[in-house]
Every structure is written in structure tokens, then in C-alpha cells.
VEXVEX-84936 format. One record per residue: residue number from 0; residue in one letter; chain; x, y, z of N, C-alpha, C, O, CB in turn. Coordinates in Angstrom, 3 decimals, always signed. Atoms other than C-alpha are relative to their C-alpha. Glycine has a CB too. Layout:
N
<rec><pos>NUM</pos><code>A</code><unit>A</unit><n_east>X</n_east><n_north>Y</n_north><n_up>Z</n_up><ca_east>X</ca_east><ca_north>Y</ca_north><ca_up>Z</ca_up><c_east>X</c_east><c_north>Y</c_north><c_up>Z</c_up><o_east>X</o_east><o_north>Y</o_north><o_up>Z</o_up><cb_east>X</cb_east><cb_north>Y</cb_north><cb_up>Z</cb_up></rec>
...
END
This chain:
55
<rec><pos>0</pos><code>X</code><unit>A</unit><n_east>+1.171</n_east><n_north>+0.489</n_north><n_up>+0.698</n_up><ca_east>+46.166</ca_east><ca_north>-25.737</ca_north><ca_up>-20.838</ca_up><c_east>-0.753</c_east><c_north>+1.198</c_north><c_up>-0.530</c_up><o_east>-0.949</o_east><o_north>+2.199</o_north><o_up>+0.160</o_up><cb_east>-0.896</cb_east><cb_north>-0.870</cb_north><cb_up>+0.923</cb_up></rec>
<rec><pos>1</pos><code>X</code><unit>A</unit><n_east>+0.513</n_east><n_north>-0.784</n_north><n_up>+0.886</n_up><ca_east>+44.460</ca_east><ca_north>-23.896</ca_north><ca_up>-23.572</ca_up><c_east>-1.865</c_east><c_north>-0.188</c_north><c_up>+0.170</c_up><o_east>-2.407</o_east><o_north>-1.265</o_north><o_up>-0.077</o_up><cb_east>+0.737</cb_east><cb_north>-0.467</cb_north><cb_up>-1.503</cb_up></rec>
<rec><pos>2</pos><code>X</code><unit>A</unit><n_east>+1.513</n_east><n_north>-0.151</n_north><n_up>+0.234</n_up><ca_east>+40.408</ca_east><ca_north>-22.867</ca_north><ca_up>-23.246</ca_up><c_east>-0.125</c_east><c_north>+0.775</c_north><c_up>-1.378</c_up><o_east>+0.454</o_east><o_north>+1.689</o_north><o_up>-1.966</o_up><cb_east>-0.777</cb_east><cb_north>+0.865</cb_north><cb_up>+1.286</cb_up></rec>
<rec><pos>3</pos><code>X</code><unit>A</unit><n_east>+0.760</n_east><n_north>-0.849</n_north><n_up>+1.050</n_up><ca_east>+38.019</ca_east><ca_north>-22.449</ca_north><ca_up>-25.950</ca_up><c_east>-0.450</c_east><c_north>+1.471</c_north><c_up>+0.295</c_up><o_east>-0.337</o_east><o_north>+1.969</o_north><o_up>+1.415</o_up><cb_east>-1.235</cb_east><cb_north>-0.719</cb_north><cb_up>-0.327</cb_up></rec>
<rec><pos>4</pos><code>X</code><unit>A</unit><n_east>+0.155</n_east><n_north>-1.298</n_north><n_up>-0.222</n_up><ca_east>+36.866</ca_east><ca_north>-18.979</ca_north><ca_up>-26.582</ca_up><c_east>-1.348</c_east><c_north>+0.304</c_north><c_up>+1.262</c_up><o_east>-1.454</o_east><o_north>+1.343</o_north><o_up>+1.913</o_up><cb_east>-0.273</cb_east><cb_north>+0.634</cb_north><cb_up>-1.550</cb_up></rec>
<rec><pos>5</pos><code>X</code><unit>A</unit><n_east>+0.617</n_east><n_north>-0.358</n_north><n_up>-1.196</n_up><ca_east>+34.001</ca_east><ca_north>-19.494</ca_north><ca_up>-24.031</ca_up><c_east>+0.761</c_east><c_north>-0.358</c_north><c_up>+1.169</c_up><o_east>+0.301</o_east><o_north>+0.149</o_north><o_up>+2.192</o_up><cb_east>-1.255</cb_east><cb_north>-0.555</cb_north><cb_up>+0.079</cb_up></rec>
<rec><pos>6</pos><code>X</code><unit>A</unit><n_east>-0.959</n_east><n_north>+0.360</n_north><n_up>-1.649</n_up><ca_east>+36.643</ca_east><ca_north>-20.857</ca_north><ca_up>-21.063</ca_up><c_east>-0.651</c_east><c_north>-1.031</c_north><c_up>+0.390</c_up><o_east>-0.868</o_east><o_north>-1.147</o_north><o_up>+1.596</o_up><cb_east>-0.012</cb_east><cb_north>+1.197</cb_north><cb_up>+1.440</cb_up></rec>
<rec><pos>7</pos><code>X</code><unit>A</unit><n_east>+0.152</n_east><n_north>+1.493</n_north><n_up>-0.298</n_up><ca_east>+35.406</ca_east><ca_north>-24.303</ca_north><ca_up>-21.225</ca_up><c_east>+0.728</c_east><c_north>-1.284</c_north><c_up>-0.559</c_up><o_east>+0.986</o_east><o_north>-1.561</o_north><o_up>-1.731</o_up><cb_east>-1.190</cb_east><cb_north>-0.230</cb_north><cb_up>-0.274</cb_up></rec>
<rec><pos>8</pos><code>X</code><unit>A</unit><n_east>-1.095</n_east><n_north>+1.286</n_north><n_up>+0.754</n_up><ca_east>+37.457</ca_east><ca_north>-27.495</ca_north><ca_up>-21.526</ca_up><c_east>-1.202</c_east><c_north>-0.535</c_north><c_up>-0.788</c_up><o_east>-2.312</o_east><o_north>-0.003</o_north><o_up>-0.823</o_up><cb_east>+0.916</cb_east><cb_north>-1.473</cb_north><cb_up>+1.241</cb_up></rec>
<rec><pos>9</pos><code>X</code><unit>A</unit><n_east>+0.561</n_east><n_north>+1.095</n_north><n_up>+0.808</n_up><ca_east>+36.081</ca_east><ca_north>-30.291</ca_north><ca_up>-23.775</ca_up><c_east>+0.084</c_east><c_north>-1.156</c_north><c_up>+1.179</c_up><o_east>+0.482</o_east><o_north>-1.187</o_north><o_up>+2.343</o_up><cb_east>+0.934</cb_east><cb_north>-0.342</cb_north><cb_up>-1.528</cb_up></rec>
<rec><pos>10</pos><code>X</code><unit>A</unit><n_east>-0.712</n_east><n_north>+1.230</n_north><n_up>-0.737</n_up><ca_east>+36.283</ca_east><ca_north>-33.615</ca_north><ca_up>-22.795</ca_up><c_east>+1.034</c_east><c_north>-0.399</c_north><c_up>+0.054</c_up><o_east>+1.487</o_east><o_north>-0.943</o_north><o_up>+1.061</o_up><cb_east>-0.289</cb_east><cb_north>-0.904</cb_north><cb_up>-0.186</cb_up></rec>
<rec><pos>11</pos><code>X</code><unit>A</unit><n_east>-1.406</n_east><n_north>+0.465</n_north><n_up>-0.149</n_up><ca_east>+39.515</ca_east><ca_north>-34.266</ca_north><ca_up>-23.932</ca_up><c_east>+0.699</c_east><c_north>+0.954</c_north><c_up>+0.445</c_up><o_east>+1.865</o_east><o_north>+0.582</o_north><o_up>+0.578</o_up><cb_east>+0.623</cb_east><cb_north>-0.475</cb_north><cb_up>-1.128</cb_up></rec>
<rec><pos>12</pos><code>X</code><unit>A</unit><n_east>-0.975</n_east><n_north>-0.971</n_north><n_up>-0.801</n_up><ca_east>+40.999</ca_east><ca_north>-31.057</ca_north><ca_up>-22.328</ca_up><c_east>-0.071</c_east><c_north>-0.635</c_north><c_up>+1.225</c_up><o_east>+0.703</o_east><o_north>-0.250</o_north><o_up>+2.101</o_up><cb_east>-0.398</cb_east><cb_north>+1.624</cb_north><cb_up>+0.113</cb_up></rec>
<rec><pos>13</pos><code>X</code><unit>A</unit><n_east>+0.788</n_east><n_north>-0.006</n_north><n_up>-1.719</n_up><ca_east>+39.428</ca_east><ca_north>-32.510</ca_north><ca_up>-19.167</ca_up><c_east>+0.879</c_east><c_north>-1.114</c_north><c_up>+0.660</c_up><o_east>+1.449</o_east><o_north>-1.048</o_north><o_up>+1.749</o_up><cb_east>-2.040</cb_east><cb_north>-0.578</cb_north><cb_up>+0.110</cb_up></rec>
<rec><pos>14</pos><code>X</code><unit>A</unit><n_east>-0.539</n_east><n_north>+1.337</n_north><n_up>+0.153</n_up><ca_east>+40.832</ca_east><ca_north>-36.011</ca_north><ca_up>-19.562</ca_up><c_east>+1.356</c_east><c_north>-0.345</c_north><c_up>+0.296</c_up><o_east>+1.970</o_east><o_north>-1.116</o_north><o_up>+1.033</o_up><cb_east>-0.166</cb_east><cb_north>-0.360</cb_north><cb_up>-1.194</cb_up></rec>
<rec><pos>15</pos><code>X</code><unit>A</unit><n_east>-1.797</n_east><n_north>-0.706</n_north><n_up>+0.142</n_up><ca_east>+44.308</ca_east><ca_north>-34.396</ca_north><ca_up>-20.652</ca_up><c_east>+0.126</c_east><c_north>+0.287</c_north><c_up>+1.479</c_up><o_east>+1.004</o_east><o_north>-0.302</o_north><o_up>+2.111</o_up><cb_east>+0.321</cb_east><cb_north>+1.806</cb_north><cb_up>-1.129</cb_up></rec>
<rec><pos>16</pos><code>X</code><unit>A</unit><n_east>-0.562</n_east><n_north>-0.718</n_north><n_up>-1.103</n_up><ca_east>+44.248</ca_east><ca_north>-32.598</ca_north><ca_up>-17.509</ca_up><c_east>-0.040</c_east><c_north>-1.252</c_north><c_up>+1.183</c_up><o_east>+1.047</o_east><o_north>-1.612</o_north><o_up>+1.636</o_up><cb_east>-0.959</cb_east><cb_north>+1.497</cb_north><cb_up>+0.380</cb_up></rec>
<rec><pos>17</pos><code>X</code><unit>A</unit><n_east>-0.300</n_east><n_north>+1.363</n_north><n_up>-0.827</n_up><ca_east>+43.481</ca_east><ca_north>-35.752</ca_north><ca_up>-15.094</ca_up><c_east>+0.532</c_east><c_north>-0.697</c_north><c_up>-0.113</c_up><o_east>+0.616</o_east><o_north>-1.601</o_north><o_up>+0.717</o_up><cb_east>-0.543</cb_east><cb_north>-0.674</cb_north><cb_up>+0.231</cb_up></rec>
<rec><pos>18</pos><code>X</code><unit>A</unit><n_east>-1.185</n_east><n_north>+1.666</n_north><n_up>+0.145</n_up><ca_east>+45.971</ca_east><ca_north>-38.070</ca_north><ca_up>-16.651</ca_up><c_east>+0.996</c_east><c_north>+0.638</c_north><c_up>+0.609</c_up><o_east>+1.713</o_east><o_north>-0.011</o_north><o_up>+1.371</o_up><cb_east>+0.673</cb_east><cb_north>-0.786</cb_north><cb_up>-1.821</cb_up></rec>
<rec><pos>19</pos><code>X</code><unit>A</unit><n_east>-1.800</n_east><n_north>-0.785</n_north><n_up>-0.539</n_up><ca_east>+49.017</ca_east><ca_north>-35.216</ca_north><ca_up>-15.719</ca_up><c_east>-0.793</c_east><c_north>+0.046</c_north><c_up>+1.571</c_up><o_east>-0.088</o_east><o_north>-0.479</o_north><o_up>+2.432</o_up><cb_east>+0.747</cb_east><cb_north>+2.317</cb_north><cb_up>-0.954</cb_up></rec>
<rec><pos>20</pos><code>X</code><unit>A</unit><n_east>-0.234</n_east><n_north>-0.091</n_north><n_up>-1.578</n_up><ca_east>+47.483</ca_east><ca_north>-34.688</ca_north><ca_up>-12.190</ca_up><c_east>+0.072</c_east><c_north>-1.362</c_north><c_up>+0.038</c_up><o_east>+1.082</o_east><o_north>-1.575</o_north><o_up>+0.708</o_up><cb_east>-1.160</cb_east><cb_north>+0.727</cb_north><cb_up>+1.065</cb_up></rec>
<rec><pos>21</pos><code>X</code><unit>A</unit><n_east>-0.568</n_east><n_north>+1.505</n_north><n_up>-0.557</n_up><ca_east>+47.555</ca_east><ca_north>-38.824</ca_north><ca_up>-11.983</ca_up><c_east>+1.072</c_east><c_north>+0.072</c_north><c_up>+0.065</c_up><o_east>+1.684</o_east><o_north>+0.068</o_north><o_up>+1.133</o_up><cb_east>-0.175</cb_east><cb_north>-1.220</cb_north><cb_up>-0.684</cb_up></rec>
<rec><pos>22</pos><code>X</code><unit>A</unit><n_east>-1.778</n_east><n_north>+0.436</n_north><n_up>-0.249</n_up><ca_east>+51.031</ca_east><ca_north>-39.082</ca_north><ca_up>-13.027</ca_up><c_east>+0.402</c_east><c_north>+0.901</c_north><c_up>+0.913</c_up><o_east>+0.674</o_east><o_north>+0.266</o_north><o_up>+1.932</o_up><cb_east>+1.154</cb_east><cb_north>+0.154</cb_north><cb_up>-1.388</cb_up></rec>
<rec><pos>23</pos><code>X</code><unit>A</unit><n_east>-0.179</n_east><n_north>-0.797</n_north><n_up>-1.017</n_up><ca_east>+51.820</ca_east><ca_north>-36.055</ca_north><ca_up>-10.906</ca_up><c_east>+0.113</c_east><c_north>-0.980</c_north><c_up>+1.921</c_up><o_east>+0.923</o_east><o_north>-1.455</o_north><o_up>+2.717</o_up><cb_east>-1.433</cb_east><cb_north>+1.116</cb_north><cb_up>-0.308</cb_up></rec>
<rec><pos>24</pos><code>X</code><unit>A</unit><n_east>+0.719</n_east><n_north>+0.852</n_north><n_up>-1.351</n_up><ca_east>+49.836</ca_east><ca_north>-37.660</ca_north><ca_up>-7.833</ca_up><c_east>+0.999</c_east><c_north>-1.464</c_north><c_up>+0.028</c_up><o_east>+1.620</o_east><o_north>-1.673</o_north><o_up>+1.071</o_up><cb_east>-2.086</cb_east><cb_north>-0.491</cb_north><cb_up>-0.359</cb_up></rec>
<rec><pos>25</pos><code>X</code><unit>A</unit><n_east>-1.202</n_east><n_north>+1.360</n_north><n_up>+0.121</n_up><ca_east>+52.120</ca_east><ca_north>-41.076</ca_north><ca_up>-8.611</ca_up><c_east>+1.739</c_east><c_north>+0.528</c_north><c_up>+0.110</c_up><o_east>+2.495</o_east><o_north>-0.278</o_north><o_up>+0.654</o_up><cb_east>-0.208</cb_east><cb_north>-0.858</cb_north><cb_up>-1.876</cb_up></rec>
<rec><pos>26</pos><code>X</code><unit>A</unit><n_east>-0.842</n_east><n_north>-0.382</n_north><n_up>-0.224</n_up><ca_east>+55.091</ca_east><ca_north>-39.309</ca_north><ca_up>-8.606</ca_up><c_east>+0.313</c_east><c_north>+0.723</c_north><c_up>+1.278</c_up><o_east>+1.410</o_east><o_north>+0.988</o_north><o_up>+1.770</o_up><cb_east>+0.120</cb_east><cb_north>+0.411</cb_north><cb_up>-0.849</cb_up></rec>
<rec><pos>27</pos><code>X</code><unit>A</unit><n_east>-0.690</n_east><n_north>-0.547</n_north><n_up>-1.086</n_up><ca_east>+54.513</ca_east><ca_north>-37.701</ca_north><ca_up>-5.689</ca_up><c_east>+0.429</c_east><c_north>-1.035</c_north><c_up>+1.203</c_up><o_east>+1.272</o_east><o_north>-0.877</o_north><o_up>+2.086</o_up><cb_east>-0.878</cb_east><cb_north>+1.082</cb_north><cb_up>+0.519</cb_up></rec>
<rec><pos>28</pos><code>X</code><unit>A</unit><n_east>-0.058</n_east><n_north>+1.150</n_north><n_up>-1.076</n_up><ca_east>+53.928</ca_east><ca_north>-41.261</ca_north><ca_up>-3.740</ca_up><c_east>+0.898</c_east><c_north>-0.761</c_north><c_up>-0.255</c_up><o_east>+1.261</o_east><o_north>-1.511</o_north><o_up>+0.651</o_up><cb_east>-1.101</cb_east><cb_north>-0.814</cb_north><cb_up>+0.173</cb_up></rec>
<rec><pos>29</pos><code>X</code><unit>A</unit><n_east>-1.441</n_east><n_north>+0.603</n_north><n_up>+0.159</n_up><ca_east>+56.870</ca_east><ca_north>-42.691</ca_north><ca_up>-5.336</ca_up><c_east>+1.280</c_east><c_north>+0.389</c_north><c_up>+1.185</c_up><o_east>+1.935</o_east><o_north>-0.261</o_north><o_up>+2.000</o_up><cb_east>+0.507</cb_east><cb_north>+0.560</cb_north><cb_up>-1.509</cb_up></rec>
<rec><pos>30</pos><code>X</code><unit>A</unit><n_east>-1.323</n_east><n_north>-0.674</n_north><n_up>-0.908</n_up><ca_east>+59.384</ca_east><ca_north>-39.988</ca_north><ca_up>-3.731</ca_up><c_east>-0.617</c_east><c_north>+0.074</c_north><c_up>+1.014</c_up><o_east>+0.301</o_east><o_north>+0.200</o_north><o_up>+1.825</o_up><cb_east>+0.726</cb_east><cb_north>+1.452</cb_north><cb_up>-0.332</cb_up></rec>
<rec><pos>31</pos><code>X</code><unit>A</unit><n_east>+0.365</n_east><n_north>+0.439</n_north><n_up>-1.345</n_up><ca_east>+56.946</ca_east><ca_north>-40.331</ca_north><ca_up>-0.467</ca_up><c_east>+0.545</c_east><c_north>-1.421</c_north><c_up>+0.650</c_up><o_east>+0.975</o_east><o_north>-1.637</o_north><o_up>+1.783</o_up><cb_east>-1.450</cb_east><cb_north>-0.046</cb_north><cb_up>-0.029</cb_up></rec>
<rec><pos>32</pos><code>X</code><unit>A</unit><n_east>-0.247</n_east><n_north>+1.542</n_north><n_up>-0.131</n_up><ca_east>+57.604</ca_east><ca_north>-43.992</ca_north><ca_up>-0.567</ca_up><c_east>+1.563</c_east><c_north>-0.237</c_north><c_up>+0.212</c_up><o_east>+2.117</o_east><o_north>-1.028</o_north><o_up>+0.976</o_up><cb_east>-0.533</cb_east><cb_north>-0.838</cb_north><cb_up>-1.410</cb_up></rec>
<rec><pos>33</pos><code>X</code><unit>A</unit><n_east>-1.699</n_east><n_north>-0.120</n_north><n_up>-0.045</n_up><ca_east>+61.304</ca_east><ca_north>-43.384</ca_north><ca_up>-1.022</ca_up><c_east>+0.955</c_east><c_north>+0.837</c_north><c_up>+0.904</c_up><o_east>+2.158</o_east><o_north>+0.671</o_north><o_up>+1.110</o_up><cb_east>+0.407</cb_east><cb_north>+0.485</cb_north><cb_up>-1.224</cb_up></rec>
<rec><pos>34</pos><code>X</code><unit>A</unit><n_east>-0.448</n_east><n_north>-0.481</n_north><n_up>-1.383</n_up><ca_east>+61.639</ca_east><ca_north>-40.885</ca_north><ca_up>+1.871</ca_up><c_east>-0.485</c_east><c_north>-0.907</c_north><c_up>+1.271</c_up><o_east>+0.144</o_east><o_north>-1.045</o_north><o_up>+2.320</o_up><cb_east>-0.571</cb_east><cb_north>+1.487</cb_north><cb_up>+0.199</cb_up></rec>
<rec><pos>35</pos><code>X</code><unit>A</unit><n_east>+0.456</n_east><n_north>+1.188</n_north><n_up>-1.561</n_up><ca_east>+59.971</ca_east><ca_north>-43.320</ca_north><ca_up>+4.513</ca_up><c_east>+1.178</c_east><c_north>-1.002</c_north><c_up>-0.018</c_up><o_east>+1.723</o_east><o_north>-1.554</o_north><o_up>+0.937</o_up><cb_east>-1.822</cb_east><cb_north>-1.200</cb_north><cb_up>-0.185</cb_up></rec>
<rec><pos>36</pos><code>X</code><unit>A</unit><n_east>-1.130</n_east><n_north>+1.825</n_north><n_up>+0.115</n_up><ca_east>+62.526</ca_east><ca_north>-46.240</ca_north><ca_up>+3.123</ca_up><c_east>+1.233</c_east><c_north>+0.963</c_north><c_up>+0.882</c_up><o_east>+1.827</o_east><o_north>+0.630</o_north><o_up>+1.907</o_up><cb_east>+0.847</cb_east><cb_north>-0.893</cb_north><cb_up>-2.487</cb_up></rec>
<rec><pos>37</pos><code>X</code><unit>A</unit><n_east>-1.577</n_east><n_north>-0.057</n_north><n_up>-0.739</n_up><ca_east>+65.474</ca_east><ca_north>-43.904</ca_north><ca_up>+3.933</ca_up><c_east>-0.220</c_east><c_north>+0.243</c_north><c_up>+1.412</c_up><o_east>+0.476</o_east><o_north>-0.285</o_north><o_up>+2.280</o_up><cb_east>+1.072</cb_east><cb_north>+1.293</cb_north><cb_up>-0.574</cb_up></rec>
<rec><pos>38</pos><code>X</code><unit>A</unit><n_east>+0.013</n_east><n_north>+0.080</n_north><n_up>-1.936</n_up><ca_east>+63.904</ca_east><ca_north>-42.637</ca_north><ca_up>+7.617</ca_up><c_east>-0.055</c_east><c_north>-1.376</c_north><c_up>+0.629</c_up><o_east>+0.548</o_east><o_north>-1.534</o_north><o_up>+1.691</o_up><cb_east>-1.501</cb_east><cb_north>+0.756</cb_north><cb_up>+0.751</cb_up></rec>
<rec><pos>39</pos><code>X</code><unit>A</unit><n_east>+0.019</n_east><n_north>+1.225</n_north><n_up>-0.541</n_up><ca_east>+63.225</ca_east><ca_north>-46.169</ca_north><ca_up>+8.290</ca_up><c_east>+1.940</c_east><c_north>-0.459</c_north><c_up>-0.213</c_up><o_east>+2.515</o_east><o_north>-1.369</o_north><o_up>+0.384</o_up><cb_east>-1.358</cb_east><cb_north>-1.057</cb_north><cb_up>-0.967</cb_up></rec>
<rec><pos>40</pos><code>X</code><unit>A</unit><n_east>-1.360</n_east><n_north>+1.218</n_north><n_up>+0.104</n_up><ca_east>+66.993</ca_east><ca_north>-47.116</ca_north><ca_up>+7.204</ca_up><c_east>+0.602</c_east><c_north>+0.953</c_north><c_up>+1.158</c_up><o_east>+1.284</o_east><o_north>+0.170</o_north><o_up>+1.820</o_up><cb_east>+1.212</cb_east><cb_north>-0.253</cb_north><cb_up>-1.868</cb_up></rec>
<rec><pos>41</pos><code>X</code><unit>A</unit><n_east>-0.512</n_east><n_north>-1.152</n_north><n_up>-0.867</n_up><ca_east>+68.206</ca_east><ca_north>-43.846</ca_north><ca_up>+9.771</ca_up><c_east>-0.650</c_east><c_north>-0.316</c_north><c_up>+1.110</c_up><o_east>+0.231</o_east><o_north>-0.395</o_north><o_up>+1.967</o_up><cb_east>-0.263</cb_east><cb_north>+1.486</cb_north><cb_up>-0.450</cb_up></rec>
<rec><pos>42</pos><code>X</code><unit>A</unit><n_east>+0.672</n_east><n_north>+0.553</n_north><n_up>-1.084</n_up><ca_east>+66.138</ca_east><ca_north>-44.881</ca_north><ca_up>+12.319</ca_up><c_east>+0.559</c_east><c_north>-1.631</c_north><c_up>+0.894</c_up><o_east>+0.811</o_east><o_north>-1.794</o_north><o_up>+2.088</o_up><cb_east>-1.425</cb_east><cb_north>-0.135</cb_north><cb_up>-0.686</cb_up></rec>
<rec><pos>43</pos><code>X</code><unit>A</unit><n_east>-0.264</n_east><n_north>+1.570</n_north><n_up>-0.123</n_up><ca_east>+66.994</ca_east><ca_north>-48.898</ca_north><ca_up>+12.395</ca_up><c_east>+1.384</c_east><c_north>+0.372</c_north><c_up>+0.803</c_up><o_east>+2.146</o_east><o_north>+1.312</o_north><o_up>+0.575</o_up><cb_east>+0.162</cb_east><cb_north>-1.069</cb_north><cb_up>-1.688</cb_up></rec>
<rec><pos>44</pos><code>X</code><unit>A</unit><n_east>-1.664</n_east><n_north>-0.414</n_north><n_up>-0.699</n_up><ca_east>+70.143</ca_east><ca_north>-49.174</ca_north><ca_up>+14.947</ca_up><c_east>+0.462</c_east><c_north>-0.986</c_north><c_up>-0.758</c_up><o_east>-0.235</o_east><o_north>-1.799</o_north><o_up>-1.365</o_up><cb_east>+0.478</cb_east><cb_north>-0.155</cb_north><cb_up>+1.874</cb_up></rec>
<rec><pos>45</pos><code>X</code><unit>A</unit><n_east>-0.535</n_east><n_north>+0.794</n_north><n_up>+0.565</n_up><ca_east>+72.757</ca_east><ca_north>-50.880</ca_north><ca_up>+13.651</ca_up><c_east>+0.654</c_east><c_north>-0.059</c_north><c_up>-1.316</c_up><o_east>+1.548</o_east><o_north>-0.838</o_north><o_up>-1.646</o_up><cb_east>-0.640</cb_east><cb_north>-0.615</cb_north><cb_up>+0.106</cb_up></rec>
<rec><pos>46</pos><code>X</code><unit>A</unit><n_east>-0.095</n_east><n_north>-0.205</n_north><n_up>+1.150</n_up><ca_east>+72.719</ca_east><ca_north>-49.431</ca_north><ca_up>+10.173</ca_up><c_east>+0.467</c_east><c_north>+1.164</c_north><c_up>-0.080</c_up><o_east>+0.415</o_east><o_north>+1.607</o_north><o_up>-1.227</o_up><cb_east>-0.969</cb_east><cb_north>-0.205</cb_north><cb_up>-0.619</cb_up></rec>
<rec><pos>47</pos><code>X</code><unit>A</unit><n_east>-0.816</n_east><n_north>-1.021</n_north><n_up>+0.031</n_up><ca_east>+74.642</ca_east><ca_north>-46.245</ca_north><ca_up>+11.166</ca_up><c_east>-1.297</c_east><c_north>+1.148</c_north><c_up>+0.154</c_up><o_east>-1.033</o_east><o_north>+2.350</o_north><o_up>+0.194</o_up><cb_east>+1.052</cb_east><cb_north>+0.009</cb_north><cb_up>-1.418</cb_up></rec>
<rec><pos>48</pos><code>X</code><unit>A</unit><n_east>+1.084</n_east><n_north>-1.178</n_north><n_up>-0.254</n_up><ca_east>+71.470</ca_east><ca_north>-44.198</ca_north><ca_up>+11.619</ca_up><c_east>-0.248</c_east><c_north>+0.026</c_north><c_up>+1.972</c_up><o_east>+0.462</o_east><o_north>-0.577</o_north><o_up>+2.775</o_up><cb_east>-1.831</cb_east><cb_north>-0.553</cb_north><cb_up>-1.077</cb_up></rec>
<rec><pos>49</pos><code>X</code><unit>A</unit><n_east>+0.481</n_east><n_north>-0.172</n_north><n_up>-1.031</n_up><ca_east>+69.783</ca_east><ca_north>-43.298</ca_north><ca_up>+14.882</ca_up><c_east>-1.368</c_east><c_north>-0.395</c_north><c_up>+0.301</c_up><o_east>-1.939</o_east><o_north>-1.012</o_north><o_up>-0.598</o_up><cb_east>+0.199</cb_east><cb_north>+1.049</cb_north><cb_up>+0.176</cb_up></rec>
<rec><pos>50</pos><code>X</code><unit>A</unit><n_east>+1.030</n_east><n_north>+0.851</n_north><n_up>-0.531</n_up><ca_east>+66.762</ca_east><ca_north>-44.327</ca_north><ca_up>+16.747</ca_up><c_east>-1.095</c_east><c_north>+1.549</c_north><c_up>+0.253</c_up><o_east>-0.483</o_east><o_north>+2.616</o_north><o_up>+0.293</o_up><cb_east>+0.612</cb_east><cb_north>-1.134</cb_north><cb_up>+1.639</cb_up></rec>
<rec><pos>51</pos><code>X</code><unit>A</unit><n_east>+1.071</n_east><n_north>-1.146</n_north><n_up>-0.184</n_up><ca_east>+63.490</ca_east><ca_north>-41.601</ca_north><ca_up>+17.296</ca_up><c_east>+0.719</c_east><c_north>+0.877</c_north><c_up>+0.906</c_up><o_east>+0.506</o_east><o_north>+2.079</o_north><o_up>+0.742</o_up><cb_east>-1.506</cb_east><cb_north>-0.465</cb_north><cb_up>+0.643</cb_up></rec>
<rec><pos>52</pos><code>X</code><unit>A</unit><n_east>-0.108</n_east><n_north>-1.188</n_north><n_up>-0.909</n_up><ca_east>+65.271</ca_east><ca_north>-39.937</ca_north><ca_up>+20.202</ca_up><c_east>+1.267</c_east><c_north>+0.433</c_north><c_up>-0.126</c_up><o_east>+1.685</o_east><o_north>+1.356</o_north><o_up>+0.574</o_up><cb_east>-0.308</cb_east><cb_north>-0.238</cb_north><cb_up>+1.435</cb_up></rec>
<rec><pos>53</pos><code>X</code><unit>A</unit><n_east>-1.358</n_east><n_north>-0.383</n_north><n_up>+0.715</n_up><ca_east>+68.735</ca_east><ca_north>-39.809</ca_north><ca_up>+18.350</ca_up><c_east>+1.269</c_east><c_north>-0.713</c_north><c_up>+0.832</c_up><o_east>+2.334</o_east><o_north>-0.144</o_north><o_up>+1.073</o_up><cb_east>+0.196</cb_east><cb_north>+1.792</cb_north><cb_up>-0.008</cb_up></rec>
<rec><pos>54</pos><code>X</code><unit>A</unit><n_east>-1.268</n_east><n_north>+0.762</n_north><n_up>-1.530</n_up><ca_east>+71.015</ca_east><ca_north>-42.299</ca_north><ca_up>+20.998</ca_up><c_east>+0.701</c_east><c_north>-1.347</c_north><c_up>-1.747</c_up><o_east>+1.580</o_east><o_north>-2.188</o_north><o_up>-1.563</o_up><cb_east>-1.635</cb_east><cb_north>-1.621</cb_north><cb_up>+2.496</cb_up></rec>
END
């Protein structure tokens, strides 16, 4: 991200910059969301994974 010659955003620099940390921030709870599914499927007996204490 580009500043004016005093080193202040605008509004729409500002705006710009909070929509990419949203999507960012959403992307990171996606692949959060998608590592819990697989520990939960590794965890579950039965499904070839293991249980918290690894039996």
C-alpha cells in the first residue's frame, strides 16, 4: 500500500486495507475450520485415526 506524500491513507486506502485483512481473517478461519474437521476425523475411533491418548 502506497501513502500520500504526507504518510497518510485516505479513506479509500483505509477501506482497501480492511477489506484484504477481512478476506485474509476469513481465510484464515476457513483452513482453521478445516484443520479441526480432520483432528476430529483422527481422533473418532473407528475411522482409522486415534483417540487423545493415541490407543
Amino acid at each position: 500500500m502506497q501513502r500520500g506524500s504526507t504518510g497518510e491513507m485516505t479513506g479509500a486506502d483505509a477501506h482497501a486495507s480492511l477489506t484484504a485483512l477481512y478476506d485474509v481473517a476469513g481465510q484464515i478461519r476457513a483452513a482453521f475450520i478445516e484443520l479441526q474437521g480432520q483432528v476430529r476425523a483422527m481422533q473418532t475411533p473407528g475411522t482409522g485415526g486415534t483417540d487423545a491418548q493415541g490407543k
